[in-house]
C-alpha positions as CSV (number, residue, x, y, z in Angstrom):
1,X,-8.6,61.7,-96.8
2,X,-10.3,63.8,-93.9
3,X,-11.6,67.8,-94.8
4,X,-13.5,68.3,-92.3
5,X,-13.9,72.1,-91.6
6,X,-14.9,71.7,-87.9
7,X,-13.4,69.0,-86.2
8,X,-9.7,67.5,-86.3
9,X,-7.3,66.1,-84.3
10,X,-4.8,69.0,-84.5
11,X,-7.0,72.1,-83.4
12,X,-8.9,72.3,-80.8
13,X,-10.7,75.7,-79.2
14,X,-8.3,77.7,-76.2
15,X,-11.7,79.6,-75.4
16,X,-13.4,76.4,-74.4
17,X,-10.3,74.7,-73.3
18,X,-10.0,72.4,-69.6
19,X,-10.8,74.9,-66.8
20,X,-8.2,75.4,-64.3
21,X,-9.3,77.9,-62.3
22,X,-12.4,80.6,-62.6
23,X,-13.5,82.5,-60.2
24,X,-14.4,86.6,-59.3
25,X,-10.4,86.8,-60.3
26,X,-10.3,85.7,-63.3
27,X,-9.8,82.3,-65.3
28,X,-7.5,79.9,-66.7
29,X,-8.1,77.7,-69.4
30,X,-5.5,75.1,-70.8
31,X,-4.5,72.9,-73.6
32,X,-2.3,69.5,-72.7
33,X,-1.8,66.4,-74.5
34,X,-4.9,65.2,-71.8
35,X,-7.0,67.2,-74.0
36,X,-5.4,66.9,-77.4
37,X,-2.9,64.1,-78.2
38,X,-1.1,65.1,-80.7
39,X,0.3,67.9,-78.9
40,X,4.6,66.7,-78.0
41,X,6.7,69.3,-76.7
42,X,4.4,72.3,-76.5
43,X,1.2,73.4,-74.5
44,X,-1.1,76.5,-74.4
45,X,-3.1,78.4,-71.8
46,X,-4.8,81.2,-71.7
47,X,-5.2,83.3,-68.7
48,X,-7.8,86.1,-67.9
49,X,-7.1,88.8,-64.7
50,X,-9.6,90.9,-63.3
51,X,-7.7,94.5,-62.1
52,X,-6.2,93.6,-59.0
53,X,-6.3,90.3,-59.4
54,X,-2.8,88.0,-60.1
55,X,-1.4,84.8,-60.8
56,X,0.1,83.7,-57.7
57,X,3.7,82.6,-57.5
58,X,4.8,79.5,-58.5
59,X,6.9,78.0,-60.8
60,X,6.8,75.0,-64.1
61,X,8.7,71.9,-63.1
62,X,9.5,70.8,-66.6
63,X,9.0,73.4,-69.0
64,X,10.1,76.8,-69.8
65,X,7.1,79.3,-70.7
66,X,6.9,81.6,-73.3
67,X,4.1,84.2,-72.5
68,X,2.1,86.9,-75.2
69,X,0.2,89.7,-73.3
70,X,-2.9,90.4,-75.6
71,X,-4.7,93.5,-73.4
72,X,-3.6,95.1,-70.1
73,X,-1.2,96.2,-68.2
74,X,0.8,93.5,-65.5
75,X,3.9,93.6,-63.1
76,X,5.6,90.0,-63.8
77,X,8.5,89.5,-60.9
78,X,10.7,86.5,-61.3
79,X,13.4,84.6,-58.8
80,X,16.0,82.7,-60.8
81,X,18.4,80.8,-59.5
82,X,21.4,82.3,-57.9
83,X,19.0,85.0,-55.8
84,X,18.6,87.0,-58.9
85,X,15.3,88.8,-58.9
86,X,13.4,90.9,-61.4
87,X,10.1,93.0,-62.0
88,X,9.3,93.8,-64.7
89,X,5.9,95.9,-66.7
90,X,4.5,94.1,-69.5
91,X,1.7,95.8,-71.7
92,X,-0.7,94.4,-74.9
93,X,1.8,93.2,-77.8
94,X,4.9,92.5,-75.2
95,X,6.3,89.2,-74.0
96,X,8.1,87.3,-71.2
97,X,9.7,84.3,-71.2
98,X,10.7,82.0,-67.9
99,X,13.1,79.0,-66.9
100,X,11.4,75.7,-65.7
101,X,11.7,75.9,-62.3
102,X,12.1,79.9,-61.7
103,X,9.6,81.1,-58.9
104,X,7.5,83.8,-61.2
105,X,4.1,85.7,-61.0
106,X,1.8,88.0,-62.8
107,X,0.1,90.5,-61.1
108,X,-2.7,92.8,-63.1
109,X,-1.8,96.6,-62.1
110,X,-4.5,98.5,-64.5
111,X,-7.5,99.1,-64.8
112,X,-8.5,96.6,-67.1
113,X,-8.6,93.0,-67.7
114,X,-5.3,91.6,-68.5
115,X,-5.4,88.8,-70.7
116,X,-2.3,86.3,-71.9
117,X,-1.6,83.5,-74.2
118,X,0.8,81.0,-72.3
119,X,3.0,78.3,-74.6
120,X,4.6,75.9,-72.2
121,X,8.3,73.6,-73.6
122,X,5.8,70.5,-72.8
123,X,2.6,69.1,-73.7
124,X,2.1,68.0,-69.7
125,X,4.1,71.0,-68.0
126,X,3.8,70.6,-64.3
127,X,3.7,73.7,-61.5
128,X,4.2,74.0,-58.2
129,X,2.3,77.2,-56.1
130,X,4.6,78.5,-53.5
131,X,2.0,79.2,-51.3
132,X,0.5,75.5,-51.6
133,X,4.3,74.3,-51.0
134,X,4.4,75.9,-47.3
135,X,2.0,73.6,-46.8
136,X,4.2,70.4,-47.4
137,X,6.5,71.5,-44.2
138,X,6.2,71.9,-40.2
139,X,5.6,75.0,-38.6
140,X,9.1,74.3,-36.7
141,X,10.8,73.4,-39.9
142,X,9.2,76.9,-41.4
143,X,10.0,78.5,-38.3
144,X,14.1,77.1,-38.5
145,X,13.8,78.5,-41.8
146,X,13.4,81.9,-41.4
147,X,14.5,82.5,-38.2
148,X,11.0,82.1,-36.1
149,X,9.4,81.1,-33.6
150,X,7.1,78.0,-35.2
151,X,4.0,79.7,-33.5
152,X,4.7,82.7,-36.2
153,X,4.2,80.1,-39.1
154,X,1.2,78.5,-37.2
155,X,-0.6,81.6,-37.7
156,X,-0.7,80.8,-41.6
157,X,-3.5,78.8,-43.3
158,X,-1.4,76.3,-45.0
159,X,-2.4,73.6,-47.3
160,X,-0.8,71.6,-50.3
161,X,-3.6,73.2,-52.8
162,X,-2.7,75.9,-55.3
163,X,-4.6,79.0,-55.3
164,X,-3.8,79.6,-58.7
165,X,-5.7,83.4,-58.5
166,X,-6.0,85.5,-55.8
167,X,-6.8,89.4,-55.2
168,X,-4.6,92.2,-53.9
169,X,-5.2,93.7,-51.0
170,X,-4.6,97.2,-51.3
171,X,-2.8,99.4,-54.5
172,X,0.3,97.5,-56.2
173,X,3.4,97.8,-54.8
174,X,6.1,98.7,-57.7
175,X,9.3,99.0,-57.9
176,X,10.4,102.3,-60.4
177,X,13.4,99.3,-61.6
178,X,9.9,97.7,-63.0
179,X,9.8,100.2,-65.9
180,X,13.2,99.6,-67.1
181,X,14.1,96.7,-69.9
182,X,15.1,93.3,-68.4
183,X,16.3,90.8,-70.1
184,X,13.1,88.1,-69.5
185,X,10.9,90.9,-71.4
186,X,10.6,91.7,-75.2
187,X,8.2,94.1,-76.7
188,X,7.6,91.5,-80.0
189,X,4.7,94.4,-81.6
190,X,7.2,97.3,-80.8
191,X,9.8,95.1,-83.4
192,X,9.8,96.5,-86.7
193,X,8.4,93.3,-89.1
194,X,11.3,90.9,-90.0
195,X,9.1,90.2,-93.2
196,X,6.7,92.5,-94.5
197,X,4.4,92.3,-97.9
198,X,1.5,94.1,-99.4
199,X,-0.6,91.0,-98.1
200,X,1.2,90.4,-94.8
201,X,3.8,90.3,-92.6
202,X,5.9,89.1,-89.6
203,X,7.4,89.5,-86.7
204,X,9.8,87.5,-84.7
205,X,10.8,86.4,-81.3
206,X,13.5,84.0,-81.8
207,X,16.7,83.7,-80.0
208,X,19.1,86.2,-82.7
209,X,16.7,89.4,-81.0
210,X,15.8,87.9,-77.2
211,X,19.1,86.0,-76.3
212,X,17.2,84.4,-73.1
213,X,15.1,82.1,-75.3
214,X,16.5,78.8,-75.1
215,X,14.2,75.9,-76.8
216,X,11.1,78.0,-77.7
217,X,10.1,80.9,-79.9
218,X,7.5,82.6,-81.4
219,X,6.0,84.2,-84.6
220,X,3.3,87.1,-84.9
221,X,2.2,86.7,-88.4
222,X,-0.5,88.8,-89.5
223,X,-2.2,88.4,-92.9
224,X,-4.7,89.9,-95.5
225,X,-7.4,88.8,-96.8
226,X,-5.7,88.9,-99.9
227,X,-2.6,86.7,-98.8
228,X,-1.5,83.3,-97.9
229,X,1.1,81.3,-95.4
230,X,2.9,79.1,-98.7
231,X,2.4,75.5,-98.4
232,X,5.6,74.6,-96.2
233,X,7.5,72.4,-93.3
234,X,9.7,72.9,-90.6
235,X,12.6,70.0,-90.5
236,X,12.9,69.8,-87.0
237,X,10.3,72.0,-85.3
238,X,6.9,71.7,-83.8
239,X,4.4,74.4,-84.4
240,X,1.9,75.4,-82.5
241,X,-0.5,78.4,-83.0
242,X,-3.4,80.4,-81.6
243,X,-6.0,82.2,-83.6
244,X,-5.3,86.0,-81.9
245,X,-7.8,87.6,-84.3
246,X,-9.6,86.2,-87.8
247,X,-10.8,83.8,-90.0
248,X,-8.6,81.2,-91.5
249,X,-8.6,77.4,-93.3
250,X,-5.4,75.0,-92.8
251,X,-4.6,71.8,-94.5
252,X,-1.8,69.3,-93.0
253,X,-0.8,66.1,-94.8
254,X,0.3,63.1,-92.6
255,X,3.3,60.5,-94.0
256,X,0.4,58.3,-94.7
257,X,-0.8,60.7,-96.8
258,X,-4.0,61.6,-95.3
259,X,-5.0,65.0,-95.2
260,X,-6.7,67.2,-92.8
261,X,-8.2,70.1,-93.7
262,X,-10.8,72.8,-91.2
263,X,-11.5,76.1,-90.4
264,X,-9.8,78.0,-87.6
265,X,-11.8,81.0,-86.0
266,X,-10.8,83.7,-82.9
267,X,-9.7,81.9,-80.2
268,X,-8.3,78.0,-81.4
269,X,-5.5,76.7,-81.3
270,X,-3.7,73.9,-83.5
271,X,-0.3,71.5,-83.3
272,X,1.8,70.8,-86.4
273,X,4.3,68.2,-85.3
274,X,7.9,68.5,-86.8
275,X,8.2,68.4,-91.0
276,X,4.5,67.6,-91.6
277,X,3.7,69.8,-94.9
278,X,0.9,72.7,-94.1
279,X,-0.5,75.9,-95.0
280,X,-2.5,78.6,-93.9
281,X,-4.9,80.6,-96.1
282,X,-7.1,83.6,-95.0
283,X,-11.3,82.9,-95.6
284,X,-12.3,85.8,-93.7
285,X,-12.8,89.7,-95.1
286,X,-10.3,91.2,-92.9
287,X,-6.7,90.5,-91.5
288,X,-6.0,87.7,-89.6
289,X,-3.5,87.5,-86.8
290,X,-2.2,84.2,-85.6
291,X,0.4,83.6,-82.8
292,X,2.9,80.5,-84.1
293,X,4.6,79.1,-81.2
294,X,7.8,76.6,-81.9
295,X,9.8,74.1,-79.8
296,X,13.0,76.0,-81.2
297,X,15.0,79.1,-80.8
298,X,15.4,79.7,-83.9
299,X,12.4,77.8,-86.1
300,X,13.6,76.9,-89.9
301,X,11.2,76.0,-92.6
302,X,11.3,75.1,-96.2
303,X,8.9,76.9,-98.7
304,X,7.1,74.9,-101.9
305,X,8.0,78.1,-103.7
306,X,11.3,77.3,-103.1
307,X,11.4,74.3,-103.7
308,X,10.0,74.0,-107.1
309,X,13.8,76.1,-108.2
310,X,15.8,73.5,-107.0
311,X,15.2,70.9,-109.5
312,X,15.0,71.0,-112.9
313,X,12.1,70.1,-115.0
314,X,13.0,66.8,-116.0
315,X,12.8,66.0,-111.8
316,X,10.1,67.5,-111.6
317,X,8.2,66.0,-114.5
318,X,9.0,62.2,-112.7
319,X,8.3,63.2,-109.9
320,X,4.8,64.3,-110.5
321,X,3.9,62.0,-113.0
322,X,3.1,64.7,-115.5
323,X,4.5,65.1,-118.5
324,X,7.4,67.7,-119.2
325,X,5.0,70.1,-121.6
326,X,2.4,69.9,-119.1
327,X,4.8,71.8,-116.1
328,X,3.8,74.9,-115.6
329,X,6.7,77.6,-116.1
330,X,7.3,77.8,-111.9
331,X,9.0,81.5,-111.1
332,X,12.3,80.5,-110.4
333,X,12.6,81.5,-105.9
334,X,15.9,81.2,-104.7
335,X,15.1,82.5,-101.2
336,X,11.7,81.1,-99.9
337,X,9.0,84.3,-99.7
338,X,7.2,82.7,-96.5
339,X,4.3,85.1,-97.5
340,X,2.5,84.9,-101.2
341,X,-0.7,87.1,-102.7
342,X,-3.5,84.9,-103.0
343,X,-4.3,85.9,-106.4
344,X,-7.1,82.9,-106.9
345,X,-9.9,82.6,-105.3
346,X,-10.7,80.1,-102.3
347,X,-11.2,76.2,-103.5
């Protein structure tokens, strides 16, 4: 059995996560399976702009991205295939989501730094910069391409490396479409709470509300210091989350039966793979607020609350070991609650 409350194999820290870029823009930071094994299916980045700064275009070779704006204000334009373009406003509490392979950037428009929690649909997603991509090609084969002379496209530094941030020259440029809804964009905070308690409640980004997700979604779940996230699985989803705000402790349990069990603080992140029994309980004084990423559209999950009504005592007595009198009289659940009151204290 493992409880340690600082170090695991499942959580590691976003804020001191692999560098990708930092510079007088602003920074990336990242979270692969390089860094933390366990992670299949799902990655996390975090990206910091400076105003006027932006994430230059490029596009994800094998994974679709599922982005959270935390504070700021940021035009996002996308190309998907077909020729069909977007632009689109994102603010703190909205989201955007992106096809592997669509030509995409985010561009910090305020006056503020703009900050965002990335999930990527892989635990190695590759991208490509556009601007680093000129450089793979000729100036003549440029030049063919857009109808120039080559010496036009000579005038262009080119090279194969991605400048992942760069600055703006000049005010942003944007379209009045960009404050219309679009269909890549979904205002997750603006959604009234699809569960919501004394002690919590939740939020959801799943494929029933935002149609464009495909094999990702995502939970804001916010919690009291007076409630709990039940012990629970999901039967064929991964999770992933990232402490947005708070204090709280999380226990997992491996088929081998070995148990892990740490702290989580402001700014880590963690990786539950698919059906592996967990929960999340709030140590801190004030509500926590975790971002759960999944590698489905629509997660599923089953509750222990639950599952305690849907067997009777005798089952339950064998399959605890415990003698029938000694059951305790369980509240009979027969729709799982997600959210309880943590009426004891912390153990």
């Amino acid at each position: 059995m493992s409880t340690s409350l600082t170090r695991t194999s499942h959580s590691m820290s976003l804020l001191d996560g692999e560098i990708v870029e930092e510079n007088d823009f602003g920074s990336m930071r990242r979270i692969t399976a390089d860094n933390l094994p366990i992670l299949n299916r799902l990655s996390i980045k975090r990206v910091l702009l400076n105003p006027g700064a932006m994430r230059t275009p490029h596009w994800h070779a094998n994974a679709n991205e599922l982005t959270y704006c935390v504070s700021g204000t940021a035009l996002v334009s996308v190309l998907d295939d077909g020729s069909k373009f977007s632009s689109f406003i994102v603010k703190a509490g909205q989201m955007f989501h992106i096809d592997s392979g669509s030509l995409h950037h985010i561009e910090n428009i305020g006056a503020d730094v703009a900050e965002f929690i990335i999930a990527f649909r892989s635990e190695r997603p590759e991208d490509f910069g556009f601007g680093a991509t000129l450089g793979a090609f000729t100036d003549a084969v440029l030049g063919n391409t857009y109808d120039l002379p080559s010496s036009d496209m000579a005038k262009i530094r080119r090279s194969t490396t991605d400048h992942k941030l760069a600055g703006r020259v000049g005010n942003p440029d944007v379209p009045a479409s960009a404050y219309f809804n679009d269909p890549h964009k979904f205002d997750i905070e603006g959604q009234p709470a699809g569960l919501t308690y004394a002690y919590g409640n939740a939020r959801f980004a799943r494929d029933q509300f935002w149609p464009a997700l495909k094999n990702i979604s995502m939970y804001s779940l916010r919690i009291a210091d007076d409630g709990m996230r039940e012990p629970h699985w999901h039967p064929v989803t991964a999770e992933m989350g990232y402490v947005q705000h708070g204090d709280a402790r999380m226990t997992i349990m491996s088929p081998d039966g070995s148990l892990d069990t740490w702290n989580l603080t402001t700014g880590d992140m963690y990786f539950i793979p698919r059906a592996y029994p967990h929960h999340i309980e709030n140590i801190g004084t004030d509500e926590w607020h975790f971002l759960i990423f999944f590698d489905q559209p629509f997660p599923a999950d089953i509750g222990y609350r639950a599952s305690a009504s849907a067997y009777s005592r005798e089952v339950l007595a064998a399959s605890f070991n415990t003698h029938i009198d000694d059951l305790p009289t369980f509240p009979f659940t027969p729709a799982d609650p997600l959210i309880v009151s943590r009426n004891n204290p912390v153990d």
